[in-house]
N, C-alpha and C positions, 0 to 999 in steps of 0.2 A: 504493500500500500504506500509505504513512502519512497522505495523508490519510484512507482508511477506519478506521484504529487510532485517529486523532485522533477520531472519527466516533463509532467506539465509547467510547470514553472519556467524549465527552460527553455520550453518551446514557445510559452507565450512570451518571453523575455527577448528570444531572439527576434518573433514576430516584431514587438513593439517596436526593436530595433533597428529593421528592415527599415520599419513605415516611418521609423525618424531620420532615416538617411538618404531614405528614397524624399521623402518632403522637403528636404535640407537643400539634395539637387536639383529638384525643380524648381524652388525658391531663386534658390543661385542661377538657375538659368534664366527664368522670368524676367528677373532684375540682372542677370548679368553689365557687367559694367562694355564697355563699346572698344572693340578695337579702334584705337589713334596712329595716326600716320608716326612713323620714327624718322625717315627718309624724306627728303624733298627734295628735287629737282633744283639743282645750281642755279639754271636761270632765273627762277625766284627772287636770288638775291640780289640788292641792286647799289653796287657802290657802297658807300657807309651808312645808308639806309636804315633807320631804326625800327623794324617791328614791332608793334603791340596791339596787341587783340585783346578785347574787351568783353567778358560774357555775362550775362545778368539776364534780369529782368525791365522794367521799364525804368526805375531808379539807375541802369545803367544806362541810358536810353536820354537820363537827363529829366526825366519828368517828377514831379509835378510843377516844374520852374521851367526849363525852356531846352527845348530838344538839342539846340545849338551850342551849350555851355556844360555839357556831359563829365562824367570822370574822366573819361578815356579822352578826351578835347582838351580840356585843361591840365591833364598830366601831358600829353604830346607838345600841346601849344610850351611848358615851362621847361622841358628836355631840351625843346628848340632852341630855346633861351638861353637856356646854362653851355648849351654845346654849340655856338652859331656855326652856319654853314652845315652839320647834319640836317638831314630832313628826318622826320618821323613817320611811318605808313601807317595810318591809323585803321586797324580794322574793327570796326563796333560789329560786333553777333549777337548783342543782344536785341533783346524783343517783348512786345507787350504782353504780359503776364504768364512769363515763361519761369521754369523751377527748374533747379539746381540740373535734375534730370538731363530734362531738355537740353539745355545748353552744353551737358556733358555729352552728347550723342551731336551736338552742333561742331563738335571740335574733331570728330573724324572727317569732317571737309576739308580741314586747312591744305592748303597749296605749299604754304610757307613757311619755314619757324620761327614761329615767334622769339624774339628776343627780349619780351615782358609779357606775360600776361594775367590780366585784372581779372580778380573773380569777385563779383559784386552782385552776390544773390542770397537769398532768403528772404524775402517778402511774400513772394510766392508758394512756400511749398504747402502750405494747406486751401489758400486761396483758388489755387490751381486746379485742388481737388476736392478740393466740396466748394457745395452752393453755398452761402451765406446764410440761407433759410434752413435749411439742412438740421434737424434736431437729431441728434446720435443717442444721445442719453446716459442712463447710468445702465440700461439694461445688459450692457455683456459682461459688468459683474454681479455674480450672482449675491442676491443678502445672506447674511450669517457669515460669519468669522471661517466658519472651516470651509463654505463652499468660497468663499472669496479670497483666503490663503492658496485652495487649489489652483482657483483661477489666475491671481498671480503669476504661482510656477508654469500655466501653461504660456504663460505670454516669455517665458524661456522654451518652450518645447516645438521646433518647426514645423510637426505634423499640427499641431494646437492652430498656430498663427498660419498655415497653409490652408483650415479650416474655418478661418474665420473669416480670410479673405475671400475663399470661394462663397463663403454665406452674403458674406456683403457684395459681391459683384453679382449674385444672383437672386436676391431678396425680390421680391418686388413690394411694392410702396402702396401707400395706402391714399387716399385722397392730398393732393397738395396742400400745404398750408397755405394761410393766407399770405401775403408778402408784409416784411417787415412786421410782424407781426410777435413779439416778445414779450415775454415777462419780467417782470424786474430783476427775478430771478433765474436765469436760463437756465436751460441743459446744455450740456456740450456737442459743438456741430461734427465732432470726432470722438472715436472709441479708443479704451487704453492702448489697444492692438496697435490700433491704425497711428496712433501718435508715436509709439513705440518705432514701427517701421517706419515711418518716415525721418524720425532722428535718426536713425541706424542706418540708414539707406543717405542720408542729406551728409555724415560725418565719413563716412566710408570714401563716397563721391570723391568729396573735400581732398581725405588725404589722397585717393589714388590720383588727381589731381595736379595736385601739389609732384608726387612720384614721378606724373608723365612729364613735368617742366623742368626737371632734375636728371630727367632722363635723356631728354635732348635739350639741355643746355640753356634754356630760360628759366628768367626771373618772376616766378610766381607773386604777384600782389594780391594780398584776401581782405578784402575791405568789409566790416560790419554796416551793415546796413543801417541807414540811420532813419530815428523816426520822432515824429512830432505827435508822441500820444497825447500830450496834453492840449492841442488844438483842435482833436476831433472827438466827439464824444464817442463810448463803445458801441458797439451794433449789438454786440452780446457781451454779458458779464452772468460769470458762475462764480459757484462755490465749490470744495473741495466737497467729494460723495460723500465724507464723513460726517457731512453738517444733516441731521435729522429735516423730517420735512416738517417737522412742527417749531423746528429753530425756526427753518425758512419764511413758513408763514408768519411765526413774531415777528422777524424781521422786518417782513413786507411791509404787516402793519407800522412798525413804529418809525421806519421810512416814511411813508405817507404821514402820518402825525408828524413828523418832523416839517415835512414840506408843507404840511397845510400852517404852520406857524411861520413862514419864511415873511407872510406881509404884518401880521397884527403885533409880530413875538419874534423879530429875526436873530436877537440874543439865545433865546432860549431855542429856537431850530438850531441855532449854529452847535448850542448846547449837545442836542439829541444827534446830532450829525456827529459829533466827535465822539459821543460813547459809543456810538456803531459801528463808528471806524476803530475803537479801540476793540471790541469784543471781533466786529471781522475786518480785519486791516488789508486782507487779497480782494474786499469786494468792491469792483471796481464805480 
């Protein structure tokens, strides 16, 4: 009897570990990263011509200020300066609301090597892939302590995160919501899964990157993205899944009580505003 139980054991054990290896190279193919040119063509080069390719999204693009005064313009235009008589070849690849991806699969075109290249993205990589309206929620972890420890270790497990993509690429949807349509309180327009992959997938990129501009002799520049949260108000604002739904609704309420004294009592709003922020300080 025990050795049949040892018997199965190890046969389910091998299974498991089949379907975690065979998941692991799918994954990796799916998302495999792009063959990059290493070789280019002499003629390319031209004189003491300075190369630099520029990849992003529309912030590299120059936007939301003026298409003409970009990163990649203003570092070419200041090279020109320090070095007269170089010229600088400016190639900008990037494009409107394009993610790290993209433009990583944009750089198996090049002609020519670069002798700098800008990498000026992250704005995009959730934008890209969800709608703005899009409610995710907390539903893919489950409640209770032990199913949501398991669920956790699955978000380390390939076959797990192979399964949840296909869930989510093949869901189908329930009536649209309305547009712009929020609560004070939102849900998340992504799941732990999908937030997970696409850091993992956005840092991977980065470094291989970075590997390929080292590999054929350019000067990788990774610029952070810069942003002006405090000029535009959020479109969605959450909480951490650990806040109860009856925190939430006190919340709401004493939000509104705050705001309904902002004209008669703007001392005492300002009051109710600062203990809200003291008790939840991430809510935006």
């Amino acid at each position: 009897m025990g050795a049949r139980l040892a018997l199965l054991c190890g046969s389910a054990g091998l299974a498991v570990l089949g379907l975690e290896l065979s998941a692991s190279a799918w994954l990796a193919w799916v998302h495999r990263l792009p063959h990059l040119p290493t070789e280019f063509p002499r003629s390319a080069a031209v004189g003491d011509e300075v190369s630099l390719v520029v990849i992003g999204g529309s912030s590299a693009m120059g936007y939301p200020y003026d298409p003409t005064i970009s990163i990649g313009q203003i570092v070419a235009w200041k090279l020109e300066q320090a070095r007269p008589g170089r010229r600088v070849d400016l190639d900008i690849r990037a494009n409107l609301g394009r993610n790290l991806e993209d433009m990583h699969k944009e750089l198996a075109t090049l002609r020519r090597r670069p002798d700098a290249l800008i990498v000026f993205s992250g704005h995009n990589e959730f934008l890209s892939r969800f709608e703005t309206m899009r409610d995710a929620g907390y539903a893919e972890a489950p409640a209770g302590a032990f199913l949501h420890g398991l669920y956790q270790l699955s978000l380390h497990s390939p076959l797990c995160l192979w399964v949840y993509e296909t869930v989510r690429q093949h869901r189908l949807g329930g009536p649209p919501p309305a547009l712009n349509h929020h609560l004070l309180i939102d849900v998340p327009a992504f799941t732990p899964s999908e937030l997970l992959q696409i850091l993992t997938d956005f840092r991977r990129r980065l470094e291989a990157i970075v590997g390929y501009c080292e590999q054929i002799g350019a000067v990788p520049i990774l610029v952070i993205p810069a942003g002006n949260e405090s000029g535009y108000e959020p479109n969605r604002t959450v909480l951490s899944a650990r806040v109860s739904q009856v925190e939430r609704a006190e919340l709401t309420e004493q939000f509104q009580q705050a705001r309904a004294l902002e004209t008669d009592d703007p001392a005492q709003s300002q009051t109710r505003y600062r203990s809200l922020l003291d008790r939840q300080p991430d809510f935006a």
